[in-house]
C-alpha positions in Angstrom: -20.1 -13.8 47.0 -17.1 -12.3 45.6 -14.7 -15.0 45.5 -17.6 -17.3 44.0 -18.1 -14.9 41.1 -14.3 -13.8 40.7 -13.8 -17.9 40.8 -16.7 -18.4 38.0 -14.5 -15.6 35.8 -12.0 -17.3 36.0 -12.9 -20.5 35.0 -14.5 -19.3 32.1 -11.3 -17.4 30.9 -9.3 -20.8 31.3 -11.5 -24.1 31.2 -13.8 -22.7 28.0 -12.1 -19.5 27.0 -14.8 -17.7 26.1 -15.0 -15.0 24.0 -14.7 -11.4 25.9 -16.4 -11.1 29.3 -18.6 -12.8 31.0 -21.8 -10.4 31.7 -24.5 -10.3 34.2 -28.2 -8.8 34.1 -29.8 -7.7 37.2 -33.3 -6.4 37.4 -34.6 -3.6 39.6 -37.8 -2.4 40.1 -37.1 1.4 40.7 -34.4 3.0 38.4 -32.9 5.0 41.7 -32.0 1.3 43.3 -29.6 0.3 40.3 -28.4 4.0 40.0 -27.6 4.2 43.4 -24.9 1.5 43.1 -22.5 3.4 41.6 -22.6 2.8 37.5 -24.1 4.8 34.9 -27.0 5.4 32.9 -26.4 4.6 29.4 -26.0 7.7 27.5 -27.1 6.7 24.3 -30.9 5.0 23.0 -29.1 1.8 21.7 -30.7 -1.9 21.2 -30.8 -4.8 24.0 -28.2 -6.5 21.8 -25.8 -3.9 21.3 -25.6 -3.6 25.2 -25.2 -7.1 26.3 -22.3 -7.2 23.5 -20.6 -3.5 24.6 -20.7 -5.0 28.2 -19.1 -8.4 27.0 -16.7 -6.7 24.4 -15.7 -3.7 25.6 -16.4 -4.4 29.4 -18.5 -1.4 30.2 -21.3 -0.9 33.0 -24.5 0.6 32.3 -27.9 1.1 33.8 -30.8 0.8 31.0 -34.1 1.9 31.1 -37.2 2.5 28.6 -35.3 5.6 27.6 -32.1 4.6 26.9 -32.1 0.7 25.2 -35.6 1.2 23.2 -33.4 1.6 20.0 -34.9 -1.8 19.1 -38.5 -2.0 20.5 -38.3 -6.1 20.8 -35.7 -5.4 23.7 -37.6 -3.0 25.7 -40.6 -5.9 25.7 -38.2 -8.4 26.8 -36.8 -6.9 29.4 -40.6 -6.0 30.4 -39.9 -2.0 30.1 -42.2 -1.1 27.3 -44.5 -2.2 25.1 -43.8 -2.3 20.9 -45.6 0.6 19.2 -49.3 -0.2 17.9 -48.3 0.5 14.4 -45.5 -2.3 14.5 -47.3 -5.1 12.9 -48.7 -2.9 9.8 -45.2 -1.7 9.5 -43.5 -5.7 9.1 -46.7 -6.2 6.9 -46.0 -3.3 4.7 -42.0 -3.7 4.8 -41.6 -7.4 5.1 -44.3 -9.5 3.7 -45.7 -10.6 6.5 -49.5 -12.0 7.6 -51.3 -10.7 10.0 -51.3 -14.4 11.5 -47.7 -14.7 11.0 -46.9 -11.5 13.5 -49.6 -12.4 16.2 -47.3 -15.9 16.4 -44.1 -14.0 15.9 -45.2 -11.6 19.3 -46.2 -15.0 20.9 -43.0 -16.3 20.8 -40.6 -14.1 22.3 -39.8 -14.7 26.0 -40.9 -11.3 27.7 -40.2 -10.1 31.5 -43.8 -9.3 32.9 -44.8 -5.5 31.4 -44.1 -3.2 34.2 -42.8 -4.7 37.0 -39.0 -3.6 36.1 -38.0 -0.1 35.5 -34.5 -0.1 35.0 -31.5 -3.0 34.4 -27.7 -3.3 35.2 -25.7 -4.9 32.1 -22.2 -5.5 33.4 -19.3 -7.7 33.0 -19.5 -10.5 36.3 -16.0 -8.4 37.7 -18.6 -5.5 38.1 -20.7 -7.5 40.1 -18.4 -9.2 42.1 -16.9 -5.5 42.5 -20.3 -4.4 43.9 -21.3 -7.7 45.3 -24.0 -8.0 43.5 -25.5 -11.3 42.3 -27.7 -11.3 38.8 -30.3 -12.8 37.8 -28.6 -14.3 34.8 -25.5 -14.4 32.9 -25.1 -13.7 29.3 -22.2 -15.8 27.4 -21.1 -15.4 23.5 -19.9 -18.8 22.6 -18.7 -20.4 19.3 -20.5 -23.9 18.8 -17.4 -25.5 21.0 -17.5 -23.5 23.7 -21.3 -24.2 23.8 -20.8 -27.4 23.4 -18.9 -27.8 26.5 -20.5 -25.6 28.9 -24.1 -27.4 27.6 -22.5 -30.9 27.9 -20.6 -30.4 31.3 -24.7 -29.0 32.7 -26.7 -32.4 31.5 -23.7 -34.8 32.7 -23.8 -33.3 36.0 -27.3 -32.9 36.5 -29.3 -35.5 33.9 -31.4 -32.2 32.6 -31.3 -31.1 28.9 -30.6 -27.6 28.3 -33.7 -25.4 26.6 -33.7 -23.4 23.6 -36.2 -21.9 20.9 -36.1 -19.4 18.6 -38.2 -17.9 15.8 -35.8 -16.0 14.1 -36.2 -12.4 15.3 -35.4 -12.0 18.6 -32.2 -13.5 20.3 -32.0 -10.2 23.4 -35.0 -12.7 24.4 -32.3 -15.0 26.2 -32.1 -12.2 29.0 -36.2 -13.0 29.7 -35.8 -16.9 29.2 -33.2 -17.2 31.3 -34.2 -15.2 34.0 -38.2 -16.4 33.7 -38.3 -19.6 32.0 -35.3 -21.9 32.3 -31.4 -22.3 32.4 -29.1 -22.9 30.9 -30.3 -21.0 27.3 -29.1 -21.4 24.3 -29.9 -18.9 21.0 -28.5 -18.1 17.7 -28.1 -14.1 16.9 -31.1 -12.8 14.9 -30.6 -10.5 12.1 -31.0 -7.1 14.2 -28.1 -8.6 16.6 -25.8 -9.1 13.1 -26.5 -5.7 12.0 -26.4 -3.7 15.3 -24.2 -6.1 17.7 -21.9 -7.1 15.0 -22.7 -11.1 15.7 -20.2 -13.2 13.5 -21.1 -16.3 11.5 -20.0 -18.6 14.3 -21.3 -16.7 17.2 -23.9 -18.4 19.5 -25.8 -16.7 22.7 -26.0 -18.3 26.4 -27.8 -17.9 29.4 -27.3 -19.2 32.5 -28.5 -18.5 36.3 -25.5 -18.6 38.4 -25.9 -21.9 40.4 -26.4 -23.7 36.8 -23.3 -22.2 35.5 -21.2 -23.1 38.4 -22.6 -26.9 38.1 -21.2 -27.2 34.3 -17.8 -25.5 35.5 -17.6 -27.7 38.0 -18.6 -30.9 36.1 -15.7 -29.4 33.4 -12.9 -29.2 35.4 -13.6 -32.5 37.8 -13.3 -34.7 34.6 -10.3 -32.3 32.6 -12.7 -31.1 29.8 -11.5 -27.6 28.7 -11.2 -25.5 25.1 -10.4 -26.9 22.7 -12.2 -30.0 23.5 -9.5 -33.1 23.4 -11.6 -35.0 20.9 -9.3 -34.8 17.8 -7.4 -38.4 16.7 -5.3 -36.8 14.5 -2.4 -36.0 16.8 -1.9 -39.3 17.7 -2.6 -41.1 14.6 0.4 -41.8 11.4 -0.7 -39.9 8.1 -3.1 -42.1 6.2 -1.3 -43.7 3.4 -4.3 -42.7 1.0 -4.5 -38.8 1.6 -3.1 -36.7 -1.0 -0.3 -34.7 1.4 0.5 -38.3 2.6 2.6 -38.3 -1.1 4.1 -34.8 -0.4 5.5 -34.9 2.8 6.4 -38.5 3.4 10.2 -40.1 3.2 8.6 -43.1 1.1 5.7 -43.3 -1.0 4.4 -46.7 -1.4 
């Protein structure tokens, strides 16, 4: 399993060239089982976002738990640790004008592990894993709308199946449950708490993928030369047009 994951690194590095590293979630059931690998427990209560970002920016390993990634309570629930304190939805009533109605739908929506049956989660960069040889359960990419583009494209013409997304607005860290639970590959836009706490940029986009499904798009990619930037640009092979304005500065003759 090694080579297959130090092979899916590396193709992500030079066919989409995507943006830090590559990073894999694996579930456990007792917190002792992922401890026992080797990498340690976070040390700090931070947000599901902030992780998944600190493992793809920074490349660090951690083991989470309830105690340690509750600093935004949507990320415990998705990753099925904890449940969101009973005085949540007064509190987005009172603070941000919402309906009783409105928050029963918002909870609703957000892709959840099932509450209880994990205690404890590795967040690494894929090199960890292969390191440990250790497969995940799913792999978390930041991609710009390109990169997505390419990855999401390379999946459907190899397969014939449309990639999945949804999203209400307020809980991206949810690709982690969808991906795992629901269906791959995932695509999600950063929420607001990932903008404020994970420092997403304007053009950053979230994916999830189960490993087979991510090897099928790599594949698809490099059997028919697609790769970042995506060769779909005329310009380089087409004469300035006569009628653009920096035709007239920078040609020998202006008709």
């Amino acid at each position: 399993m090694s080579s297959r994951l130090s092979s899916i690194v590396q193709d992500l590095h030079s066919v989409v060239k995507i943006r830090g590293e590559p990073v894999g979630i694996k579930m456990f059931e007792r917190v002792e089982d992922a401890t026992k690998l080797g990498i340690r427990l976070l040390e700090k209560n931070l947000a599901l976002c902030q992780v998944l970002k600190l493992a793809a920016v920074y490349g660090r390993a951690v083991v989470v738990t309830e105690e340690n990634v509750d600093a935004c309570v949507v990320g415990t629930a998705v990753l099925g640790f904890k449940a969101p304190p009973p005085d949540l939805e007064k509190r987005w009533i009172e603070n941000f004008a919402y309906t009783p109605e409105i928050f029963k739908k918002l909870v609703e929506a957000v892709h959840t592990l099932p509450m209880g049956k994990y205690r404890a989660a590795v967040i690494a960069p894929l090199r960890t894993f292969e390191i440990k040889n250790l497969e995940p359960d799913a792999v978390f990419l930041v991609v710009n709308s390109a990169q997505a583009y390419l990855l999401l494209v390379g999946y459907f013409d190899a397969t014939g199946k449309k990639p999945y997304s949804d999203f209400n607005g307020h809980a991206a860290c949810e690709v982690v449950a969808a991906t795992i639970v629901k269906s791959s590959p995932w695509l999600t836009i950063p929420c607001g708490g990932a903008r404020a706490l994970a420092e997403a940029q304007d053009d950053e986009l979230w994916m999830g993928f189960r490993i087979e499904d991510l090897e099928i798009a790599l594949r698809r990619l490099k059997q028919v030369g697609l790769r970042y930037p995506p060769p779909l640009y005329q310009m380089l092979i087409t004469p300035p047009v006569p009628e653009h304005p920096l035709t007239k500065l920078i040609a020998r003759k202006v008709e």
